[in-house]
SERO-4910 file (N, C-alpha, C, O; in steps of 0.05 Angstrom, whole numbers):
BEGIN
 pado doro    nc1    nc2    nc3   cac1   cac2   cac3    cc1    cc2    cc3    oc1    oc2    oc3
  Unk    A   -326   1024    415   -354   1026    408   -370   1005    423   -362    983    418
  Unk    A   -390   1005    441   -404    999    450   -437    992    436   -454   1009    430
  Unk    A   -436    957    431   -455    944    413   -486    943    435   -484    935    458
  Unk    A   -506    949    425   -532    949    431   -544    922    419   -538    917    396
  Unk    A   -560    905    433   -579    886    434   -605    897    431   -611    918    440
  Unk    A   -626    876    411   -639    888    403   -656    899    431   -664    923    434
  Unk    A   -661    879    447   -682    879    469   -667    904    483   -686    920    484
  Unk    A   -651    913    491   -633    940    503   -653    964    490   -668    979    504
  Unk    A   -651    965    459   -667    987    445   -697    984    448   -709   1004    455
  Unk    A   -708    962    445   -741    957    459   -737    973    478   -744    996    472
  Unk    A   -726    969    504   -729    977    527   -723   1007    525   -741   1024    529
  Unk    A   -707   1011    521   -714   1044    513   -733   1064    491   -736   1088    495
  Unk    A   -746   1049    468   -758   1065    454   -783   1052    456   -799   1067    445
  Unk    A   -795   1030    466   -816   1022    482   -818   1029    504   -838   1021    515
  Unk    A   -803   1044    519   -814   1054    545   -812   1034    561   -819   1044    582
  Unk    A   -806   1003    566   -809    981    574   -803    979    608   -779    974    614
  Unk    A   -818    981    624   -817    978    647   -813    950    663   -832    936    668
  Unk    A   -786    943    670   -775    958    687   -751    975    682   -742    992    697
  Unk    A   -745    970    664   -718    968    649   -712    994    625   -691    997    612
  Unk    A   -732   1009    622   -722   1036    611   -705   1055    618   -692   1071    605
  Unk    A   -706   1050    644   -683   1067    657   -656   1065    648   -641   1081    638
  Unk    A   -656   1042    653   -622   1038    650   -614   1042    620   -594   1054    613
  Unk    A   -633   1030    603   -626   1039    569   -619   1061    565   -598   1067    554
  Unk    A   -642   1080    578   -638   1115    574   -608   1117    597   -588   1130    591
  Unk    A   -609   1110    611   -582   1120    620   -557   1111    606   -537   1125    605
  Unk    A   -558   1093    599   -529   1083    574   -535   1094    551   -515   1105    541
  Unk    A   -559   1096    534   -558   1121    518   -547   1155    522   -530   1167    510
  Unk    A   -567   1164    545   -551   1192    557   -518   1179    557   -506   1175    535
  Unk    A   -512   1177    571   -483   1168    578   -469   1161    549   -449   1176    547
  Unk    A   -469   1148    531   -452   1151    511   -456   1183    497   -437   1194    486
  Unk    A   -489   1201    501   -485   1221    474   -473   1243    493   -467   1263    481
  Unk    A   -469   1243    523   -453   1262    533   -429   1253    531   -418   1273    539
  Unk    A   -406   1234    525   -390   1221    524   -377   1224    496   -353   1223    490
  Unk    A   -398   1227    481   -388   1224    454   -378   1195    437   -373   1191    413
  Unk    A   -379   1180    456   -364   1146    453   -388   1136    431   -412   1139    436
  Unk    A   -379   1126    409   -401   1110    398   -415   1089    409   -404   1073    425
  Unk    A   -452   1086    396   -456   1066    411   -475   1055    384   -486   1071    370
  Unk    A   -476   1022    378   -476   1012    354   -502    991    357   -506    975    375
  Unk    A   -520    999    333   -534    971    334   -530    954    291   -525    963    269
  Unk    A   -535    936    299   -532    918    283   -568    932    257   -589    941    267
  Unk    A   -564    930    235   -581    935    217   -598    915    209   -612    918    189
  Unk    A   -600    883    227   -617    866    227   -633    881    254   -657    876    255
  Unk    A   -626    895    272   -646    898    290   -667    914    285   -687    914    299
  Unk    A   -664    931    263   -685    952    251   -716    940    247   -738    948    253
  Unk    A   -704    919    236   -748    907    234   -769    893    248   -793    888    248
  Unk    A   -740    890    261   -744    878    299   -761    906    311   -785    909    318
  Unk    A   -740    921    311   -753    942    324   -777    961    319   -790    973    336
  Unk    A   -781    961    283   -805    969    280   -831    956    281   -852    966    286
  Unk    A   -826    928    277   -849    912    280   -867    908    312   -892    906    316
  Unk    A   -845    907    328   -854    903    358   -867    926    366   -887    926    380
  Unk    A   -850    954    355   -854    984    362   -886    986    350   -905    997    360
  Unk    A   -884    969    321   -906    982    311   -936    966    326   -958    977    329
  Unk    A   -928    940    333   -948    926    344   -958    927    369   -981    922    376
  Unk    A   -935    937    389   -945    942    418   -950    973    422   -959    980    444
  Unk    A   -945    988    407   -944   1017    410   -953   1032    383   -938   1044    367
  Unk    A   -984   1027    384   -989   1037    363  -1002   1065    367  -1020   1069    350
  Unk    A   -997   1084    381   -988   1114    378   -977   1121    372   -980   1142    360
  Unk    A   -952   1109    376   -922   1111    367   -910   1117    335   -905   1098    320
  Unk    A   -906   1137    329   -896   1140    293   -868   1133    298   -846   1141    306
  Unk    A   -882   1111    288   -845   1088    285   -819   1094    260   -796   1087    260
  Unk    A   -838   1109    241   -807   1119    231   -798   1144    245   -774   1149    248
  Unk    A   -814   1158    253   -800   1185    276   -786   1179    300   -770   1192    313
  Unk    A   -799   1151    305   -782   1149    319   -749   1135    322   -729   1140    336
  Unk    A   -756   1113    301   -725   1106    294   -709   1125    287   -688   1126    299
  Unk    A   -714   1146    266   -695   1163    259   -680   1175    277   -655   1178    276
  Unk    A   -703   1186    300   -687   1206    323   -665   1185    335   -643   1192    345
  Unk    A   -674   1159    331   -664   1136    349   -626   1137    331   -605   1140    343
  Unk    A   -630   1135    306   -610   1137    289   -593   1167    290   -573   1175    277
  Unk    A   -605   1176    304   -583   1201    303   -560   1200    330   -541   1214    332
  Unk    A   -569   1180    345   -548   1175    369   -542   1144    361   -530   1130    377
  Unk    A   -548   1133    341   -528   1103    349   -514   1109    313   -514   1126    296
  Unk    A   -504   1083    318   -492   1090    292   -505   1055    283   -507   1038    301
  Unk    A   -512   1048    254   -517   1028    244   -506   1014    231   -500   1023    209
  Unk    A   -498    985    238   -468    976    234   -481    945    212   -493    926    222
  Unk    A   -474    949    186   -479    936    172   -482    912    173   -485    908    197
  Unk    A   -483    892    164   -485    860    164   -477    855    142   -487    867    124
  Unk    A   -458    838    137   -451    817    115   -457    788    103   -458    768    117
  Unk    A   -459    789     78   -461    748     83   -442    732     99   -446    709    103
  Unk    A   -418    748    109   -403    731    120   -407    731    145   -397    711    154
  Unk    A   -418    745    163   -427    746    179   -456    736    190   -462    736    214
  Unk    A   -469    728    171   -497    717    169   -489    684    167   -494    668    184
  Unk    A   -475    678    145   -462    652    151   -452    639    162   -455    615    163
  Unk    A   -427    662    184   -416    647    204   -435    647    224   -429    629    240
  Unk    A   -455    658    231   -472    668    262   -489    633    249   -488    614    265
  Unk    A   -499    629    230   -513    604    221   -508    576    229   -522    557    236
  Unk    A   -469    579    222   -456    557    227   -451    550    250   -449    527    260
  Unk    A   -446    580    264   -438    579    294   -454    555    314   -476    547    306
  Unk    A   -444    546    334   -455    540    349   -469    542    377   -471    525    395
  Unk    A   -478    567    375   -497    582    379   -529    578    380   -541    584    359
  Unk    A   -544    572    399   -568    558    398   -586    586    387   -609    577    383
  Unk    A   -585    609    382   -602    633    379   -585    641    349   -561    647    349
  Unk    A   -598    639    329   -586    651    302   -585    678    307   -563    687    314
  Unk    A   -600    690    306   -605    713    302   -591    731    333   -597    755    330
  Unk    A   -576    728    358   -555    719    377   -537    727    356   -527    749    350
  Unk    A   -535    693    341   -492    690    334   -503    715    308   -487    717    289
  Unk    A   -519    727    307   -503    742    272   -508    768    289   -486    780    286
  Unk    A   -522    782    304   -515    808    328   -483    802    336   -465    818    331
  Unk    A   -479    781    348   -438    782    355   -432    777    333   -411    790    331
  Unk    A   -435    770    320   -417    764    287   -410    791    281   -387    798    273
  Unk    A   -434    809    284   -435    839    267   -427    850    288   -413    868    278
  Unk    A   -424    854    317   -408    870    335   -377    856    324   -362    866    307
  Unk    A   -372    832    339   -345    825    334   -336    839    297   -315    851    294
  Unk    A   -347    836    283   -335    844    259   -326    872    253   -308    878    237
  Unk    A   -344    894    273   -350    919    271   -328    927    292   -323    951    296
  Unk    A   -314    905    308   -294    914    330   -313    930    362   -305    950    375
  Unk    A   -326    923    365   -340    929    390   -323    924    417   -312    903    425
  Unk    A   -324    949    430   -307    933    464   -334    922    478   -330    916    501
  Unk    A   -350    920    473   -380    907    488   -401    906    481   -412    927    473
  Unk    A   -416    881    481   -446    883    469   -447    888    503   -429    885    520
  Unk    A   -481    896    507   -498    909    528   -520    886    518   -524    881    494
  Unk    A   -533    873    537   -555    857    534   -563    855    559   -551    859    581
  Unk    A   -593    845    552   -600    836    584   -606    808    584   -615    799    605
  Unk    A   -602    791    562   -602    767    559   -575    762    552   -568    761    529
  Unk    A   -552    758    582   -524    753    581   -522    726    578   -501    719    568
  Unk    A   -540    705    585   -533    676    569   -538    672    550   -530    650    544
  Unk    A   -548    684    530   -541    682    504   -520    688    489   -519    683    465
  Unk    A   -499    701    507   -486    702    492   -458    698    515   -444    714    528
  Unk    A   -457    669    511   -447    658    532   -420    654    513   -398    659    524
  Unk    A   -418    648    493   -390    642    473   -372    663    471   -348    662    467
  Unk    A   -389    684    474   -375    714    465   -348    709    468   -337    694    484
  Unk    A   -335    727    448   -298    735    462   -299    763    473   -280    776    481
  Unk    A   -319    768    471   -314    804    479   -337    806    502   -359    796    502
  Unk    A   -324    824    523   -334    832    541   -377    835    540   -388    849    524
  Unk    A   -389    820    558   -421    823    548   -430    829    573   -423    813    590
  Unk    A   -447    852    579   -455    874    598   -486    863    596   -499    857    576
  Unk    A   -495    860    626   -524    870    628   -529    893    633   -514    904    650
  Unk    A   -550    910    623   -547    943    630   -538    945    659   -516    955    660
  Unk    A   -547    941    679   -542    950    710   -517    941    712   -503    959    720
  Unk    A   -503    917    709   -471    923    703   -461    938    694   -444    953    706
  Unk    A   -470    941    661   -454    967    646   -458    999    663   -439   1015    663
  Unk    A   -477   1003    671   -483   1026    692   -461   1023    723   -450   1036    741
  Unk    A   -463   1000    715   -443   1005    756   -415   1007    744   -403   1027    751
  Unk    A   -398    984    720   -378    997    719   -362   1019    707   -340   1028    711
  Unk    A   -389   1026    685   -379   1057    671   -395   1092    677   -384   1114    674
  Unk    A   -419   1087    685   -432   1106    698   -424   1114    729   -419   1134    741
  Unk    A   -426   1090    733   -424   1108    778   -395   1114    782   -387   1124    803
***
């Protein structure tokens, strides 16, 4: 299962130039694939708030939903909120996204802010990486 960052989903459901491309192409690419691809359920208000504030044409629950029919939404725990807290980890809200991939068993978060997540144990993709070594 392949973990999404929140800024990954901006960039694709904001339209976010330069960088929409590659979202929509690792989206296409997992729903022809069939491979799951996961976001964390702290990124939801992330994403409606920004969606709702920079893109106000935009019907932000029509559009998350469609958004939710290709990812799958991977819960959060207190224990996972706690450890991402304790971690030492300069970005909270960083350590509890890997807390909730690592917990959820992810072979890769996708980010485009790869020093943040410099501690990781599991493999961490910037989209145009994740595109060169599983797309081309």
């Amino acid at each position: 299962m392949t973990f999404l960052d929140t800024n990954v989903c901006l960039d694709f459901l904001g339209n976010r130039s330069p960088w929409h491309k590659e979202a929509e192409k690792i989206l296409r690419w997992h729903v022809k694939s069939t491979r799951k691809l996961s976001v964390s359920v702290i990124t939801v208000p992330t994403l409606s708030y920004l969606l709702k504030r920079y893109h106000e044409t935009v019907n932000v629950k029509d559009v998350l939903l469609q958004f939710f029919r290709i990812t799958e939404l991977l819960d959060v725990n207190d224990r996972m909120i706690i450890n991402g807290v304790a971690s030492s980890w300069s970005d909270i809200e960083d350590a509890i996204q890997y807390e909730c991939a690592l917990y959820h068993q992810a072979t890769c978060i996708i980010t485009r802010n790869k020093k943040d997540f410099k501690l990781a144990e599991i493999p961490v993709f910037h989209p145009v990486e994740w595109i060169e070594e599983f797309v081309q």
